[in-house]
N, C-alpha and C positions, 0 to 999 in steps of 0.2 A: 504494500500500500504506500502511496509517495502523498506527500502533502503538496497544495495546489496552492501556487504564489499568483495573487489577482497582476493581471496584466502581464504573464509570462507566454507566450503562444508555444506549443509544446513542439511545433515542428520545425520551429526555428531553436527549440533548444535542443533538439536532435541533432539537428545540422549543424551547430556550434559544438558540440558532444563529439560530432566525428571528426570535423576539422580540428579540435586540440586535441586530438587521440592521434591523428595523421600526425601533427607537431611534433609531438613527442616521439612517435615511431619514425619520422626521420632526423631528429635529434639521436638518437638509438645506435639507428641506421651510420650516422655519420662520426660515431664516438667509436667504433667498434673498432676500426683501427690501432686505437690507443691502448686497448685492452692488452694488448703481452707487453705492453711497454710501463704499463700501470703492473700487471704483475711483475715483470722483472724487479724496479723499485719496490714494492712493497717487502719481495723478498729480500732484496738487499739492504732493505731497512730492518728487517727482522732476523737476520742472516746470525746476530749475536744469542739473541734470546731466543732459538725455536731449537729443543733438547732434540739430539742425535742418538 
């Protein structure tokens, strides 16, 4: 059950619902690159403290 905000039209908050869902999945999209580069530093940050 969703509660009904007077003067909100539902199908234009749909459409805004799926363009910042698109936002972010090409935000996602365009970060993934960075991901081994983010894990290598983390591990080299943690490379003292993580027991062998």
């Amino acid at each position: 059950m969703t509660a009904r905000v007077g003067g909100r039209n539902p199908v234009i908050s749909w459409i805004v619902g799926i363009l910042c869902a698109a936002v972010v999945g090409a935000l996602l999209w365009l970060s993934l690159p960075a991901g081994p580069g983010m894990v290598a530093l983390i591990l080299h940050l943690l490379d003292g403290s993580v027991p062998r």
